[in-house]
Legacy VTK file of the C-alpha trace (Angstrom):
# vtk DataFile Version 3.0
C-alpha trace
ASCII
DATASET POLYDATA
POINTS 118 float
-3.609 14.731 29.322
-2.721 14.476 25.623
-4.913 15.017 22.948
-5.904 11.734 21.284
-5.692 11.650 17.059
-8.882 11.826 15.056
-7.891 8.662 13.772
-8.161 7.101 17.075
-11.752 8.096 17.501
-13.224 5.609 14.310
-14.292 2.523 15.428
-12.526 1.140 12.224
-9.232 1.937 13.108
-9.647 -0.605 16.191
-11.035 -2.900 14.145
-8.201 -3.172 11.931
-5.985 -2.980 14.772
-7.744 -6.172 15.553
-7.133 -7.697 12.369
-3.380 -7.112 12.337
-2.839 -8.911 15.682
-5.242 -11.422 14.105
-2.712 -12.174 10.767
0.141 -12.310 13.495
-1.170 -15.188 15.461
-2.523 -16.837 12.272
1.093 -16.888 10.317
3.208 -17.053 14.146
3.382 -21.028 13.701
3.764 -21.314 9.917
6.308 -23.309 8.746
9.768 -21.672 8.283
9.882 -21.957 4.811
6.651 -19.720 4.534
8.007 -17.264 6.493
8.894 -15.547 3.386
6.230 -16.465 1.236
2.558 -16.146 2.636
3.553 -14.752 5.973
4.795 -11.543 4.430
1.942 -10.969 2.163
-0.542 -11.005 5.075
1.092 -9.464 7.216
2.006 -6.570 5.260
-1.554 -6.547 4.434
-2.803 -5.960 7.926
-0.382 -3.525 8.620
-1.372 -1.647 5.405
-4.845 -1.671 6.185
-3.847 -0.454 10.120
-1.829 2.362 8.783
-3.795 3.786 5.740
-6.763 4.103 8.463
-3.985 5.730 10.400
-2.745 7.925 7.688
-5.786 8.677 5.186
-8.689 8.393 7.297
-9.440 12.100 6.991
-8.982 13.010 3.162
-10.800 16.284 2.168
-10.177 15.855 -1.296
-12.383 13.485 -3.540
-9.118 12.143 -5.697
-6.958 11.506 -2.348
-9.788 9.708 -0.352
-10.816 7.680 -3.032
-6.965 6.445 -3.502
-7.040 5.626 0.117
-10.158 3.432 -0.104
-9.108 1.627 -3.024
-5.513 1.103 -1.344
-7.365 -0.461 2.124
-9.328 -2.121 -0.432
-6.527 -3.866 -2.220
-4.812 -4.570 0.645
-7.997 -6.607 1.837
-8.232 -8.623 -1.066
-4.885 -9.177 -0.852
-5.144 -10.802 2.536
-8.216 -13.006 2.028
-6.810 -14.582 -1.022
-3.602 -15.395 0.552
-5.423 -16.780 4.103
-7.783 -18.758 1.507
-4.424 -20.417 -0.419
-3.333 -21.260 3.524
-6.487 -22.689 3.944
-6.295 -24.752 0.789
-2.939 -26.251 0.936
-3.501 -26.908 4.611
-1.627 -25.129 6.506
-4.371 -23.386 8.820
-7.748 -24.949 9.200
-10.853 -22.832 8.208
-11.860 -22.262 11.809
-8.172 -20.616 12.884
-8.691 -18.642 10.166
-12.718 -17.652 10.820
-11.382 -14.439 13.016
-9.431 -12.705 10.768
-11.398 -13.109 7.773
-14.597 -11.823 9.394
-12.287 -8.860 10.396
-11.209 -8.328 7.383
-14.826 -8.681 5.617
-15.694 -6.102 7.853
-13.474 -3.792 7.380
-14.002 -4.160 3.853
-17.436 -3.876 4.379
-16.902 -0.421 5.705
-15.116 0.949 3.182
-17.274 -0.434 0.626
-20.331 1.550 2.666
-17.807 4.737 2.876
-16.734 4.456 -0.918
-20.430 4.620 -2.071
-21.477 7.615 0.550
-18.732 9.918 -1.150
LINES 1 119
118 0 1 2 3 4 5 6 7 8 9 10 11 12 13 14 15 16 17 18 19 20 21 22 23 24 25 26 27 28 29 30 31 32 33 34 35 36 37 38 39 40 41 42 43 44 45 46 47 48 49 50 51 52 53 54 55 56 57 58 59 60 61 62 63 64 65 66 67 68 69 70 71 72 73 74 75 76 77 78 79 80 81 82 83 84 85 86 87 88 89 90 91 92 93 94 95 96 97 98 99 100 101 102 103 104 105 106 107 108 109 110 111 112 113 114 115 116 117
């Protein structure tokens, strides 16, 4: 049986796996013409968040690990503020969007904890 990855082990990393299924089904019925607006910014989001956890979650080095926290971080506040302009103009109702902003508060949440324990 192979060996599963470190990363695989934090409860975070399934978490934001969550999340980026979560900005998938929230942008999948969008209107065409924000298929290359909004869709792309939270999408890429998720998937940055996914993939730093992925890539960075194991950073010896005080400099490196604290880029990686503020990138997740970024990418975060990234996605909330475009899932809030959705919101606004009306193109998902709060409640369809209630899932993936609690994930994404809570992954932020976690690295907010992790950024002020190192």
């Amino acid at each position: 049986m192979p060996i599963q990855p470190a990363y695989k082990t934090l409860d975070v990393y399934y978490l934001s796996k969550r999340l980026v299924v979560a900005c998938y089904e929230l942008t999948h019925d969008l209107p065409p013409e924000e298929k290359t607006n909004l869709v792309q910014y939270i999408r890429n989001a998720g998937v940055t968040v996914h993939l730093n956890i992925a890539q960075g979650g194991f950073f010896k080095k005080k400099k490196k690990r604290k880029q990686f926290i503020k990138t997740v971080k970024n990418a975060l506040v990234v996605l909330d503020t475009a899932v809030q302009v959705l919101i606004e103009v009306k193109l998902v109702p709060t409640e369809k969007a209630s899932e993936l902003r609690e994930l994404a508060s809570a992954c932020y949440t976690f690295f907010d904890d992790l950024k002020k324990q190192k």
